[in-house]
BAKOLVO-995626 format. One line per 10 residues: number of its first residue (from 0); for each residue z, x, y of C-alpha. Coordinates in steps of 0.5 Angstrom, whole numbers, always signed. Layout:
NUM) Z:X:Y  ...
***
This chain:
0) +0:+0:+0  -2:+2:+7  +4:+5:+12  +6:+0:+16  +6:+1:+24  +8:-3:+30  +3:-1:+36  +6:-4:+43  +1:-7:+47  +3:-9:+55
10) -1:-14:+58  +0:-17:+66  +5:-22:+63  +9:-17:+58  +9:-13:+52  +8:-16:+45  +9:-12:+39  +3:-12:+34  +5:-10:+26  -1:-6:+24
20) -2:+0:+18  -6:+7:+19  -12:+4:+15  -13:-3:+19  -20:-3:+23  -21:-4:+30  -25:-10:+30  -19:-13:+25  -13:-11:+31  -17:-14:+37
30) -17:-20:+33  -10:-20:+32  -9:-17:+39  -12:-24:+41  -9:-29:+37  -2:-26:+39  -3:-27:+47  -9:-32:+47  -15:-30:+48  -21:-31:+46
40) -26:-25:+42  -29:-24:+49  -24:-25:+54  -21:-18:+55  -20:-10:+54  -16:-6:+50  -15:+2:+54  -11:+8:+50  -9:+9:+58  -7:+5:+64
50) -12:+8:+69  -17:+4:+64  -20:+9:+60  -21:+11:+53  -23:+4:+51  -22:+2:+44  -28:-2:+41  -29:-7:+36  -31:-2:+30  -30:-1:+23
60) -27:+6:+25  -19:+6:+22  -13:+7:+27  -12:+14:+25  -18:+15:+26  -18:+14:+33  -11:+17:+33  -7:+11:+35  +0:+12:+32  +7:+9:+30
70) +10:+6:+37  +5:+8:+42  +3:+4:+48  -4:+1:+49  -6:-3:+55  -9:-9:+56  -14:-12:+61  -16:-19:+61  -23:-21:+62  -24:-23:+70
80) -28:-29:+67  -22:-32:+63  -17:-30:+69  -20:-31:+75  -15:-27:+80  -11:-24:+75  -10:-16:+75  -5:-11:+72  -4:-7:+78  -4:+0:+76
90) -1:+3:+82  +4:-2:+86  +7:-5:+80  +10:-10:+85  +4:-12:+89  +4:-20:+91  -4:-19:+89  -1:-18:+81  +3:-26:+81  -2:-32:+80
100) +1:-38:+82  +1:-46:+82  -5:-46:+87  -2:-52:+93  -5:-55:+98  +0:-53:+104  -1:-47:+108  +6:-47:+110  +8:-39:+109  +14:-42:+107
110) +12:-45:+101  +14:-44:+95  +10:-41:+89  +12:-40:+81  +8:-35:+78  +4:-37:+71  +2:-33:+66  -4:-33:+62  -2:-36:+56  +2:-42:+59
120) -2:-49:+58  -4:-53:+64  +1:-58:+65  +3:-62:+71  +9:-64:+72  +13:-69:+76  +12:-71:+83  +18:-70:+85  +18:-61:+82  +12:-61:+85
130) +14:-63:+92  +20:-59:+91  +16:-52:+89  +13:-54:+96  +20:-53:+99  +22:-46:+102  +28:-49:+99  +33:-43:+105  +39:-46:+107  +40:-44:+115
140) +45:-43:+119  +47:-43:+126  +49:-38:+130  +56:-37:+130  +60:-36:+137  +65:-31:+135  +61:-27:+130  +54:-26:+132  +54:-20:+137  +46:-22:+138
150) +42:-26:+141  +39:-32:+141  +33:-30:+137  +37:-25:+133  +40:-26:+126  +45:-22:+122  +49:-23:+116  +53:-28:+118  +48:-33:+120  +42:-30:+116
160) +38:-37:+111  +42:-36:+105  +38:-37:+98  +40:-43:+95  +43:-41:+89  +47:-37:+92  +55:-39:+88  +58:-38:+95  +56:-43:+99  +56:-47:+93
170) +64:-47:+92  +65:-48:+99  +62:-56:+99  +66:-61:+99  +67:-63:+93  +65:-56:+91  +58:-56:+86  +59:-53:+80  +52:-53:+77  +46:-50:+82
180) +40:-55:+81  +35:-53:+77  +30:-52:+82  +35:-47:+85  +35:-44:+79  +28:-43:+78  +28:-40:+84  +33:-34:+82  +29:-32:+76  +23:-32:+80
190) +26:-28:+86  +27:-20:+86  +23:-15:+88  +18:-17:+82  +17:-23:+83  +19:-27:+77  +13:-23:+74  +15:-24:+67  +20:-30:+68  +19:-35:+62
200) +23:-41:+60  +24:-40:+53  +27:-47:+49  +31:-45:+43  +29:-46:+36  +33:-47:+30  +28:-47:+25  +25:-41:+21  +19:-38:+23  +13:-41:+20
210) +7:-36:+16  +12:-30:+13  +8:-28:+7  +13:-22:+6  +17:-26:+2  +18:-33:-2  +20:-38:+3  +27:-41:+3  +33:-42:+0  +29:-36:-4
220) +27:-31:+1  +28:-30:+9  +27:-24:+13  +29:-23:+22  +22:-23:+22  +23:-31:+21  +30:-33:+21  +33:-36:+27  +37:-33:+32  +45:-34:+31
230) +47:-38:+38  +52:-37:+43  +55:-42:+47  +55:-42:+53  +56:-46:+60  +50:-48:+63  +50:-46:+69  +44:-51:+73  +43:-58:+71  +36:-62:+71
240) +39:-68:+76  +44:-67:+81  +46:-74:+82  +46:-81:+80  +45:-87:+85  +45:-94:+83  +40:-98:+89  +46:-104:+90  +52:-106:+86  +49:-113:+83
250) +45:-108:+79  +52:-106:+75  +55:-112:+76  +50:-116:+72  +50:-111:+66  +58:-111:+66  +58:-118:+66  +57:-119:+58  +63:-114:+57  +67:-119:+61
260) +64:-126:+58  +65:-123:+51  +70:-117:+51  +64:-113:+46  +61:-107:+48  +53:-106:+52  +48:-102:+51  +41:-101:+57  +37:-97:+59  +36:-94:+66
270) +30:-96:+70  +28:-92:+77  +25:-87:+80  +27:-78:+82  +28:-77:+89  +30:-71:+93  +38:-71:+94  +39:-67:+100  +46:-66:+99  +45:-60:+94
280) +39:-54:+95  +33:-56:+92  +36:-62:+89  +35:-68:+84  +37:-75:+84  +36:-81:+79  +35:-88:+83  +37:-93:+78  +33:-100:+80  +34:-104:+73
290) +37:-104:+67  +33:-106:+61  +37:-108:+55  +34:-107:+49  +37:-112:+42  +43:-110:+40  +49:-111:+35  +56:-110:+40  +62:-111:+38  +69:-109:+42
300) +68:-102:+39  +61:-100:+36  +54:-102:+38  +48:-101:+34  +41:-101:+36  +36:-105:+33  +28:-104:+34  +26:-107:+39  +18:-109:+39  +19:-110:+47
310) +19:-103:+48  +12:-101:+50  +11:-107:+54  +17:-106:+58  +15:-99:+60  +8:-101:+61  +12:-106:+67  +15:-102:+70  +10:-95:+70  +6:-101:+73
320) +12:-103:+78  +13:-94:+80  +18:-94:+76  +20:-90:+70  +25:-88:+65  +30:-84:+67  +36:-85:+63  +42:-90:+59  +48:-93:+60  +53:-96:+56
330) +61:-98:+57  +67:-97:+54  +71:-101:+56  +78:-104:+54  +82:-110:+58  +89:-108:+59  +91:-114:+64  +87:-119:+65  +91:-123:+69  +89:-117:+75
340) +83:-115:+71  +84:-107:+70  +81:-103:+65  +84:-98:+60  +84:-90:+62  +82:-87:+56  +77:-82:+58  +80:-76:+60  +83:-69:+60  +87:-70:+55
350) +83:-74:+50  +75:-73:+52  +70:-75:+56  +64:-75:+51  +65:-76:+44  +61:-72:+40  +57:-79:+38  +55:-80:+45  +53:-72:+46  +48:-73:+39
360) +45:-79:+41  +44:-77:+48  +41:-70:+46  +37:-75:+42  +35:-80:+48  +33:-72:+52  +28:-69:+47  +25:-75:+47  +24:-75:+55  +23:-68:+56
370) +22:-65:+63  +14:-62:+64  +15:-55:+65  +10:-50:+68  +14:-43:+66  +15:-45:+59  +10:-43:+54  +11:-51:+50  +10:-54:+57  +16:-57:+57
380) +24:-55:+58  +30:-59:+58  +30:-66:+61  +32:-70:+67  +34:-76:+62  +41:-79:+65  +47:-82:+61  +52:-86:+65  +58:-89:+61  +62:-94:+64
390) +70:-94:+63  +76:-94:+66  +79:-90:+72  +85:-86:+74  +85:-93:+77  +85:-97:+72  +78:-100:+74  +71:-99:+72  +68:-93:+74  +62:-91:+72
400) +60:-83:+69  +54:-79:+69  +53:-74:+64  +48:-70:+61  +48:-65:+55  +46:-58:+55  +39:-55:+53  +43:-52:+47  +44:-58:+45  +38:-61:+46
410) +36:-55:+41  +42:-56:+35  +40:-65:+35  +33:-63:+35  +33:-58:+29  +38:-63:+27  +45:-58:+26  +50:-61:+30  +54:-66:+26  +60:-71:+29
420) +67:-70:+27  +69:-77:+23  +76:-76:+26  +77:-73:+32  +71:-76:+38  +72:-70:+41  +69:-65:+36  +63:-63:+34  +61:-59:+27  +55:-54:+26
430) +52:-56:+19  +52:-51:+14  +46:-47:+11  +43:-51:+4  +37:-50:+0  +34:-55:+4  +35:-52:+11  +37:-46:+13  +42:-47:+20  +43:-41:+24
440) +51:-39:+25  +53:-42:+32  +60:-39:+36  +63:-41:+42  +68:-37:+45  +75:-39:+48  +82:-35:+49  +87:-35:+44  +94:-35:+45  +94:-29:+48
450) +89:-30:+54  +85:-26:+50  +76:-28:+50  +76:-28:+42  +70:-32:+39  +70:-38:+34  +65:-41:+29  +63:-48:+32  +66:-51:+25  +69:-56:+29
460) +66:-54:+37  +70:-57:+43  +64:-62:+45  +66:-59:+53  +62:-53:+52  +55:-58:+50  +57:-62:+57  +54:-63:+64  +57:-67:+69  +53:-71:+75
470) +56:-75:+80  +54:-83:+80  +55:-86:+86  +53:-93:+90  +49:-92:+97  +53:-94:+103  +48:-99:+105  +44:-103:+99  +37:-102:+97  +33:-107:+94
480) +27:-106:+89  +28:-113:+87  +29:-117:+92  +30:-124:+89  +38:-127:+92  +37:-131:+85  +38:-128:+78  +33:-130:+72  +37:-130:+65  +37:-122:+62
490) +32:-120:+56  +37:-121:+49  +44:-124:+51  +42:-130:+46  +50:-129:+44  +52:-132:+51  +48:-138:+51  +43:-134:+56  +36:-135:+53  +29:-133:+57
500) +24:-140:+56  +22:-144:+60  +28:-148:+60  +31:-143:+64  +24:-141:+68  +25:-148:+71  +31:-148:+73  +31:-141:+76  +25:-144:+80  +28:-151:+82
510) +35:-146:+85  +30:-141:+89  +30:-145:+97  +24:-146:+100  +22:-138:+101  +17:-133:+101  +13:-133:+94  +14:-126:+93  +23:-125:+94  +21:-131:+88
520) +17:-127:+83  +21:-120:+85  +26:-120:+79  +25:-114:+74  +28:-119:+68  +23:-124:+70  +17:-120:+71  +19:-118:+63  +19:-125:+61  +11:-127:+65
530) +9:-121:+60  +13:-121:+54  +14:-130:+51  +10:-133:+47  +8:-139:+49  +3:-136:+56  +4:-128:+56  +1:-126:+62  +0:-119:+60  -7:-117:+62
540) -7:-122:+68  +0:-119:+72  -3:-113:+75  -4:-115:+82  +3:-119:+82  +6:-112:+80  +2:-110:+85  +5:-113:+90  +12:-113:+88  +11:-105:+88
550) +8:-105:+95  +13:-111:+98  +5:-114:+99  +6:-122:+100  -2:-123:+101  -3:-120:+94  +3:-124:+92  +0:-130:+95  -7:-129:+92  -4:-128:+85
560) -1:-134:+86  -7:-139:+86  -9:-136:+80  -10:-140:+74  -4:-137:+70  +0:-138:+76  -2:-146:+75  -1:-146:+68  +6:-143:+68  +8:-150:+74
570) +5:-154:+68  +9:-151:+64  +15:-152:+67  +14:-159:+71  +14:-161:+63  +20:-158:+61  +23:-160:+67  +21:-168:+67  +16:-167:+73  +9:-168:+75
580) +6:-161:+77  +5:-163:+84  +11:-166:+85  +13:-158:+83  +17:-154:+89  +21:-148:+89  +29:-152:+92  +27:-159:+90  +25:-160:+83  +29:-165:+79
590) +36:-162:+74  +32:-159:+70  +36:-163:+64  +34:-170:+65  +30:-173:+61  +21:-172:+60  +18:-178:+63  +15:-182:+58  +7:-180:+60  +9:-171:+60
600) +9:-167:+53  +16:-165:+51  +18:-157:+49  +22:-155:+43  +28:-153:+45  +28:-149:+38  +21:-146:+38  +19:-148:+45  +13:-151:+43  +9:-156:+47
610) +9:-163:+42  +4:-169:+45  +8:-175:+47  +11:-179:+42  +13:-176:+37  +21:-173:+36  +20:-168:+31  +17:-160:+33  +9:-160:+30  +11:-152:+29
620) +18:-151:+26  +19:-158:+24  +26:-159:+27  +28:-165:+31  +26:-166:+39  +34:-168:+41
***
């Protein structure tokens, strides 16, 4: 067998090791020079020097032959057709001419470009990543009185812009901030005097390497070619979401309000939008406009999701309404008097803040919504995907907590190897190696009684290490991106006798007063029903209503209106509710409970399906009209 060699080849975007023998051709090493850095056959050159010379050609002449040994370094220059822009520079290893960056269509000198090397795929990335890394980001300062001996147009170090990852500054607001923003963050990788040249955002992978043919695959056989790094926890030091804010109160309440009717724990998901939050440098903030709930099974200590056959639909709604998913929400909530209305403080220091359930189940929720990434080789790291737990407070009310779970933790629930503790919440338990997986070793490190760093096999693991936390709040003056001042029954609350029909699509219109047709129709739940019910889905004939729910637009609303569909859900509804369609006005329509006329189709309460007059049995479920 052929010796063994590692040839180093060095590249704008860093070096790679290439395992080779003496005896390999050329034409066999350019290909795996390509493969290795992604390149096609044509779209680079290998040199023995940096000064480009002594190229190495794609021959049947071995290594040895060309004097190319164990450990040595060769130079390689990609092709100016397959990277436009992009040279090795050869005499100023730091010369802004050597960093591609995310082209911008803003001239500001200020703005902020992440370089990208060649092998990261086209991605694009959320609006709100964009328009941050557009930012200059710099936290200026003004000129102190009694510091500054300069003058007006001067600055020193007392009030010269600071970096907005800078710890300092960051320990000193009120409340202090523990974790930089993820844009700040990006910005200390990419700061210094190369520019963040070789920066890379690497995900962490569990999993043995695919492809090693040195030996049989596992449990019989593994190499530290394939095997998978030992991890060691640690704090994140950035999180991808600053803050969390509710647009109103009524928001909240409607979702509280099974909890407070049933006494069972509630489940939802969070819809809204990423904006800037200008209280952190660079940061990120999830506006929560709509609650969705998906079927369920509650009770007053566990809930168990359902398939929900809805799901595509809603995010479609809401895509359509610019909104997207941007978190989940679920209470713990126990009464302790309910004759003043406090609630049980459970979570605490002293117990936990997550269980390790809820840190699994929302490592789960964030890899399923991962964060598009440039710097990252697989297009994606990390997730702006929130979770907010409703519990009691200090205070014994309910108090709303945001969190999010570590990338580590993203990376041990992805690769299934973290476990929960059956007995203890607060504990998590790295799974062993088995023969049908094989778990890298995962520490933490802690003080022992002696005050000494010592570090522990997380078998248990303290779920604090796997723990972001995020402030949720309430603004001050309410937002509305659903404007409606009346409440359309919420999706899948049949427990409480709240159903969504045209039962309760007709008294929802007879309570609205006479107002414009837009604050009706502007209601998340509602829209949900137009689109999803059985009897007249409105699915592919909603879009310019959602249009003008989405633009605050009452003409579009108006036009959509004296549509056809609009005019077949009146129909449906004066039958429901005893009336005649023309007689139908928003403030003025009859108790919906009366009886139907004698004249009008009358609607199953069971299938909701319409039955010609006469009869008193359903034609489609066959049970009885009373």
């Amino acid at each position: 067998m052929a010796e063994s060699i590692i040839i180093r080849v060095q590249s704008p975007e860093g070096m790679k090791k290439i395992p080779s023998t003496k005896r390999e051709t050329a034409a066999a090493f350019l290909k795996k020079v390509a493969q290795e850095f992604g390149f096609n056959s044509n779209g680079f050159s290998v040199y023995l020097n940096r000064n480009k010379t002594g190229q190495i050609l794609s021959q049947n002449k071995t290594l040895s032959l060309l004097k190319i040994k164990h450990g040595d370094m060769l130079f390689l220059y990609p092709s100016s057709s397959s990277l436009p822009g992009e040279v090795m520079d050869t005499a100023s290893p730091h010369s802004s001419s050597s960093l591609p960056s995310i082209p911008s269509t803003s001239s500001s000198s200020s703005s902020f470009s992440i370089p990208r090397s060649s092998s990261t795929p086209q991605v694009e990335e959320d609006d709100i990543d964009q328009y941050l890394t557009k930012q200059d980001g710099k936290i200026y300062r003004n000129r102190d009185p009694q510091l500054c001996r300069h003058g007006a147009l001067g600055k020193c170090v007392h009030c010269v812009p600071l970096e907005p990852f800078d710890e300092d500054y960051l320990n000193h607001l009120d409340p202090p901030v523990k974790h930089m923003s993820f844009h700040a963050y990006l910005r200390k990788l990419t700061g210094g005097a190369d520019k963040g040249k070789f920066a890379a955002l690497e995900n962490i992978s569990c999993k043995i390497k695919n492809g090693c043919e040195g030996h049989p695959p596992w449990p019989e056989g593994i190499c530290t070619k394939c095997q998978p790094s030992a991890i060691t926890l640690n704090r994140q030091k950035y999180r991808h979401v600053d803050n969390i804010m509710f647009e109103n109160h009524t928001i909240a309440d409607r979702f509280l309000d099974f909890w407070r009717k049933t006494g069972s724990q509630r489940m939802g998901y969070l819809y809204g939008r990423y904006t800037e939050h200008k209280d952190i440098p660079l940061g990120i903030r999830a506006e929560v406009a709509a609650i969705y709930e998906p079927p369920q099974n509650a009770t007053q200590n566990s809930l168990e999701l359902l398939d929900d056959p809805k799901a595509a639909a809603v995010d479609e709604i809401a895509a359509k309404l610019g909104l997207r998913k941007v978190g989940w929400i679920f209470t713990d909530l126990i009464s302790e008097d309910t004759r003043i209305g406090t609630v049980r403080y459970s979570r605490n220091q002293d117990s936990y803040y997550l269980s390790a359930e809820e840190c699994i189940t929302a490592g789960f929720f964030q890899n399923q919504h991962s964060n598009s990434c440039r710097l990252s080789r697989d297009g994606h790291f990390g997730s702006k995907f929130v979770s907010v737990v409703a519990t009691g407070g200090p205070d014994n009310q309910v108090h709303f907590e945001g969190y999010q779970v570590s990338n580590q933790c993203m990376a041990l629930v992805r690769d299934e190897c973290l476990l929960p503790c059956k007995d203890a919440p607060e504990l998590g338990y790295a799974k062993e190696s088995s023969p049908e997986q094989y778990v890298p070793d995962v520490f933490f490190k802690d003080k022992d009684k002696f005050g000494n760093d010592v570090t522990f096999l997380a078998r248990p693991l303290p779920v604090e290490y796997l723990i972001i936390d995020i402030t949720t709040t309430f603004p001050k003056d309410p937002q509305y991106t659903f404007c409606s001042t009346q409440r359309f029954p919420i999706e899948n609350r049949d427990v409480l006798g709240e159903t969504q029909d045209f039962h309760s699509l007709a008294s929802y219109l007879s309570q609205c007063s006479p107002t414009t047709f837009l604050n009706i129709v502007s209601d998340f739940h509602l829209l949900l029903f137009l689109v999803t019910n059985e009897v007249m889905p409105l699915r592919d004939s909603i879009g310019l209503l959602l249009d003008a729910v989405r633009t605050s637009n009452e003409d579009l609303a108006q036009t959509w209106k004296k549509s056809e569909q609009w005019a077949t859900i009146e129909q449906l509804c004066s039958t429901v509710g005893g009336q005649p369609s023309s007689s139908l006005g928003y403030g003025a329509m009859s108790d919906v409970s009366a009886p139907p006329s004698s004249s009008a189709m009358w609607s199953c309460l069971h299938c909701t399906y319409m039955n010609q007059h006469g009869t008193e049995h359903c034609e489609m479920c066959s049970l009885p009209r009373s």
